[in-house]
DSSP file (Angstrom, degrees, kcal/mol; ACC not computed):
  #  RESIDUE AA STRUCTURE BP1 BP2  ACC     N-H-->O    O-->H-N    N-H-->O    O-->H-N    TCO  KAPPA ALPHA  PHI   PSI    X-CA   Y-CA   Z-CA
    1    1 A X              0   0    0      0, 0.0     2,-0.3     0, 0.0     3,-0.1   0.000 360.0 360.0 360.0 159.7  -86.1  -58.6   34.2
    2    2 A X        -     0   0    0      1,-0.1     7,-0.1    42,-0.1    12,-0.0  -0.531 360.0 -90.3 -89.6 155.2  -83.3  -60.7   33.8
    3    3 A X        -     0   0    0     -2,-0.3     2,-0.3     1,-0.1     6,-0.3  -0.118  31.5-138.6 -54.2 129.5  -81.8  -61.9   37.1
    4    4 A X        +     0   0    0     -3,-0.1     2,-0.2     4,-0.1     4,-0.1  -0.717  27.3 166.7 -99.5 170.8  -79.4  -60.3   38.8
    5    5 A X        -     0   0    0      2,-1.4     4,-0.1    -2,-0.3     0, 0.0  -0.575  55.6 -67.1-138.5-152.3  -76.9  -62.0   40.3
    6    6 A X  S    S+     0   0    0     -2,-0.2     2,-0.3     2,-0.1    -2,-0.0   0.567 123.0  28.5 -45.9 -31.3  -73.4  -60.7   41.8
    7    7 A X  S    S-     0   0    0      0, 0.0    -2,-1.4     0, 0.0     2,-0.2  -0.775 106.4 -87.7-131.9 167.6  -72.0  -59.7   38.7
    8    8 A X        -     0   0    0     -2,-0.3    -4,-0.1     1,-0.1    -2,-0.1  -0.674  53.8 -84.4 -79.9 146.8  -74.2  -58.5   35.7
    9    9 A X        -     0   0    0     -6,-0.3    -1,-0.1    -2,-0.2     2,-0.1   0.045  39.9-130.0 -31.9 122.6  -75.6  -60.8   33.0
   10   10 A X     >  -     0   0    0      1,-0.2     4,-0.8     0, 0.0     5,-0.2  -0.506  12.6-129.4 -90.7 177.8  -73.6  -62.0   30.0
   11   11 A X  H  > S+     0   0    0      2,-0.2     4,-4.1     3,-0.1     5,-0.2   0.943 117.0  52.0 -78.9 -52.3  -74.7  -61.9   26.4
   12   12 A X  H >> S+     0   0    0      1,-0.3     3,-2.0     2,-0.2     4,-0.9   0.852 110.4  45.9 -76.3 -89.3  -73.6  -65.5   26.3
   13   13 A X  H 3> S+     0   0    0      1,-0.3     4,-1.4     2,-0.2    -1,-0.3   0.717 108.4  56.4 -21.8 -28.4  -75.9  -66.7   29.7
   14   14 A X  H 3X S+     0   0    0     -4,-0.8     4,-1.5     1,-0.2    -1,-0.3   0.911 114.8  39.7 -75.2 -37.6  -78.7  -64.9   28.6
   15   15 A X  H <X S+     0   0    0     -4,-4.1     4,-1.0    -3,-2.0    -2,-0.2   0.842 111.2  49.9 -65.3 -26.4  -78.4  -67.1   25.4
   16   16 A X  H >X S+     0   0    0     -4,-0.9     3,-1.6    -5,-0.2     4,-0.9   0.976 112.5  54.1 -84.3 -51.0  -77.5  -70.2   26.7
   17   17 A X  H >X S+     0   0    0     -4,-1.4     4,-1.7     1,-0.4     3,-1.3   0.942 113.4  45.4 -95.2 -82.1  -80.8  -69.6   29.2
   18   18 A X  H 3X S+     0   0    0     -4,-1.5     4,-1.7     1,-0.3    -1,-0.4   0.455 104.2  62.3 -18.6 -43.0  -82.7  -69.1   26.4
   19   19 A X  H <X S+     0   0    0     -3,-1.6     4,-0.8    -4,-1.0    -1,-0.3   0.754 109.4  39.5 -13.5 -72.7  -81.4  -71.9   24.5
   20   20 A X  H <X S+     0   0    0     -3,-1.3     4,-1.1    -4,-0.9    -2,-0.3   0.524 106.2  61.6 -94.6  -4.8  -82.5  -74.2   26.7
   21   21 A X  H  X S+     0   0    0     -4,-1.7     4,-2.7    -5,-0.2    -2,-0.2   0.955 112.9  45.8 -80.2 -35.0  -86.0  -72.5   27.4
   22   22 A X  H  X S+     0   0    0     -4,-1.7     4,-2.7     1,-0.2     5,-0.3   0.892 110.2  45.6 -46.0 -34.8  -86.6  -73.1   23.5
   23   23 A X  H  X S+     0   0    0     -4,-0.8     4,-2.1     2,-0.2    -1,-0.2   0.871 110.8  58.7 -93.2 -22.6  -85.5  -76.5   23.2
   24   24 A X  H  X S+     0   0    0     -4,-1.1     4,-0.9     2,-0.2     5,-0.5   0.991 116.6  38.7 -62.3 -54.3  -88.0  -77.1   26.9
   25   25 A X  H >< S+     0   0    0     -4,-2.7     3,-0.7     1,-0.2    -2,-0.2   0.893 115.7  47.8 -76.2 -33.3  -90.9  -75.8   24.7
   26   26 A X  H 3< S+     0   0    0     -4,-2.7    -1,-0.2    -5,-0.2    -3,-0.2   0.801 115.3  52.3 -14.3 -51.1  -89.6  -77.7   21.3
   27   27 A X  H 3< S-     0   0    0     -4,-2.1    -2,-0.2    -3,-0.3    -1,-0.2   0.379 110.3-127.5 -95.4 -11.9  -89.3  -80.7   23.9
   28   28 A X    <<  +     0   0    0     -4,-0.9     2,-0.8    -3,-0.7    -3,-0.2   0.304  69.4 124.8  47.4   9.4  -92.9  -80.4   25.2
   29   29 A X        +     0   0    0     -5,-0.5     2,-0.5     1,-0.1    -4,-0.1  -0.142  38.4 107.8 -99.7  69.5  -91.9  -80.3   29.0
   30   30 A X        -     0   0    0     -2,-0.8    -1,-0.1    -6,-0.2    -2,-0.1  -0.958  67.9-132.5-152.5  94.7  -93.5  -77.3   29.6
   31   31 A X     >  -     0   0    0     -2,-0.5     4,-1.8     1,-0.1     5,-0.1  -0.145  26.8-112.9 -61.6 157.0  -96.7  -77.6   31.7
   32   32 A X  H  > S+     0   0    0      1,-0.2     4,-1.0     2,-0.2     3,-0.4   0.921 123.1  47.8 -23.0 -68.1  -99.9  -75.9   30.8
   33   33 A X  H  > S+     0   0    0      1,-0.2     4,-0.5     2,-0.1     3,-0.3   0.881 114.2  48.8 -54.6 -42.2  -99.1  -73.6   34.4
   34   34 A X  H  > S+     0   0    0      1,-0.2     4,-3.8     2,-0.1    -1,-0.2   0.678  92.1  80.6 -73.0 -19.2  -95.3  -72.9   33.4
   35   35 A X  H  X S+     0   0    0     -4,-1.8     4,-2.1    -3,-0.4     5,-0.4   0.930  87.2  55.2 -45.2 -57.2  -95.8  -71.8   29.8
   36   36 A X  H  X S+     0   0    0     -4,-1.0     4,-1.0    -3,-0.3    -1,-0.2   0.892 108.3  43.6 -32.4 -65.2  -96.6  -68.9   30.6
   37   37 A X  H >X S+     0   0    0     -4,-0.5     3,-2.4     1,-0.2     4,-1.0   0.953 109.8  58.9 -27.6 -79.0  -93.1  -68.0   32.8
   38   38 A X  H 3X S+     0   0    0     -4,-3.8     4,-3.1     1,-0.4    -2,-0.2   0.560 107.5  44.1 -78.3 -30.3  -91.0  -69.5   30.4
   39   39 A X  H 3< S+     0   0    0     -4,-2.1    -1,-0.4    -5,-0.2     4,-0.2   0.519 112.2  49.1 -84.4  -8.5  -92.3  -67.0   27.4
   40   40 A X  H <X S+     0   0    0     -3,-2.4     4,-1.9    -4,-1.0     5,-0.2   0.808 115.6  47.6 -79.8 -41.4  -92.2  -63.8   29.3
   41   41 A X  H >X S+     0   0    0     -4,-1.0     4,-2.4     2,-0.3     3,-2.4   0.998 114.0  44.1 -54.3 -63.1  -88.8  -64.8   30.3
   42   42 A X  H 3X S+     0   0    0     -4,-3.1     4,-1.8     1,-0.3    -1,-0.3   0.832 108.1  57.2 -43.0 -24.7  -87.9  -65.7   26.9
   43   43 A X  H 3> S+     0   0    0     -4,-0.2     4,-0.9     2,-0.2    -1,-0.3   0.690 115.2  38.8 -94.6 -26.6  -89.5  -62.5   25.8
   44   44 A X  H <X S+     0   0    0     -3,-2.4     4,-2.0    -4,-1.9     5,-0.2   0.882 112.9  53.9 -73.2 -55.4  -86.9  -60.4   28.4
   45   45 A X  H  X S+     0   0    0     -4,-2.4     4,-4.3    -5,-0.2     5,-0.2   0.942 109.5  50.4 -42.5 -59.2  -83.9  -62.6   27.6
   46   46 A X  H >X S+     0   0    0     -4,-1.8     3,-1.8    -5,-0.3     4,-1.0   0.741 111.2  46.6  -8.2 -90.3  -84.8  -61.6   23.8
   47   47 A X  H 3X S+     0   0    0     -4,-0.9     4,-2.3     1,-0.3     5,-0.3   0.720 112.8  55.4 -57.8 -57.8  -84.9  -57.8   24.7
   48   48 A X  H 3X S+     0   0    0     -4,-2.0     4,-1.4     2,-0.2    -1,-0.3   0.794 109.2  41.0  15.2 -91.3  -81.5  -58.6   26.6
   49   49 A X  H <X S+     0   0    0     -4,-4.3     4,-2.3    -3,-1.8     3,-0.3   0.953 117.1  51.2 -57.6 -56.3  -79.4  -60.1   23.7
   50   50 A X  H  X S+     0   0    0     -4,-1.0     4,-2.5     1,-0.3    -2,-0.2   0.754 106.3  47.6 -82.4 -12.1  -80.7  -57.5   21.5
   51   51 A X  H  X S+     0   0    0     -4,-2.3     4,-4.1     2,-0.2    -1,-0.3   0.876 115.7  54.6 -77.7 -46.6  -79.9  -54.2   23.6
   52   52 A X  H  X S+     0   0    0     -4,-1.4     4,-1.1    -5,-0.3    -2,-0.2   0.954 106.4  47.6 -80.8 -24.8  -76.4  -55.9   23.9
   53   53 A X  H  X S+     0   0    0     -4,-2.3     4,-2.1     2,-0.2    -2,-0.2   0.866 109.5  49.8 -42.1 -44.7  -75.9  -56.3   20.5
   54   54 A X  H  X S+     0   0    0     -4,-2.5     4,-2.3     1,-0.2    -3,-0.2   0.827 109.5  57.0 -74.0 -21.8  -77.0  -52.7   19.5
   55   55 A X  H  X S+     0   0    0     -4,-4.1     4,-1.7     2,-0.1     5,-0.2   0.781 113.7  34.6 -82.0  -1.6  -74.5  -51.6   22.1
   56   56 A X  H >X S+     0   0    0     -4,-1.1     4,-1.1     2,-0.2     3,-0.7   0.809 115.3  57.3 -89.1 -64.4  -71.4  -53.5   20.5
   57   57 A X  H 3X S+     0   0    0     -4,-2.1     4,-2.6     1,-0.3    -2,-0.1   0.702 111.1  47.2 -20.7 -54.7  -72.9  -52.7   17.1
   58   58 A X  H 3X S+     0   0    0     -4,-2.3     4,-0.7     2,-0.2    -1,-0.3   0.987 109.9  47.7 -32.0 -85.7  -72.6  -49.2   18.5
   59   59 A X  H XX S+     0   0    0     -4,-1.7     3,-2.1    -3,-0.7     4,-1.1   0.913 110.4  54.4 -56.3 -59.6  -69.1  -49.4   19.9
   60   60 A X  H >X S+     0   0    0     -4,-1.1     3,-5.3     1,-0.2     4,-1.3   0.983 107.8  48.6 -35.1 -69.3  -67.8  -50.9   16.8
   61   61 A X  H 3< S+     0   0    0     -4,-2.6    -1,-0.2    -5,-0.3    -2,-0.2   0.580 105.7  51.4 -77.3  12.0  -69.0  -48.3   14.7
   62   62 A X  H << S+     0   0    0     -3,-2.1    -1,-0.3    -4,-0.7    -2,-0.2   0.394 105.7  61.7-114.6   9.2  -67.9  -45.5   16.6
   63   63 A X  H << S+     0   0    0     -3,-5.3    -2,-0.2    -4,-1.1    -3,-0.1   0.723 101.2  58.6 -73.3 -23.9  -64.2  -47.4   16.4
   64   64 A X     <        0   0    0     -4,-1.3    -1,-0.1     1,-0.2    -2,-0.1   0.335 360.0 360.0 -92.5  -7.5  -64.7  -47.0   12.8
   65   65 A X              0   0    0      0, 0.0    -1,-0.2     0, 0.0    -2,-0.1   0.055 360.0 360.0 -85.2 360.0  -65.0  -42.9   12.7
């Protein structure tokens, strides 16, 4: 699950965190043991962005009614 912290998660920190876990596995410094982590994270962060997207996508389109 994505981390909680004090405040809830922004669109834009889950992306940026994401960001860089792509450009760690691009980069190849991403042991055997850590691979794993870093693509189940990536694979929440994913789920994340796209659940806040469908809810602005949402909210837009009920501005538009």
């Amino acid at each position: 699950m994505i981390k909680q912290t004090a405040e809830e998660p922004t669109y834009q920190s889950a992306w940026t965190e994401l960001q860089k876990i792509v450009n760690d596995l691009q980069g190849g410094s991403v042991g055997i043991d850590e691979l794993s982590n870093k693509i189940e994270r990536a694979a929440e962060l994913v789920r994340f962005c796209r659940e806040r997207l469908r809810s602005t996508e949402d909210a837009v389109g009920r501005l538009g009614q």
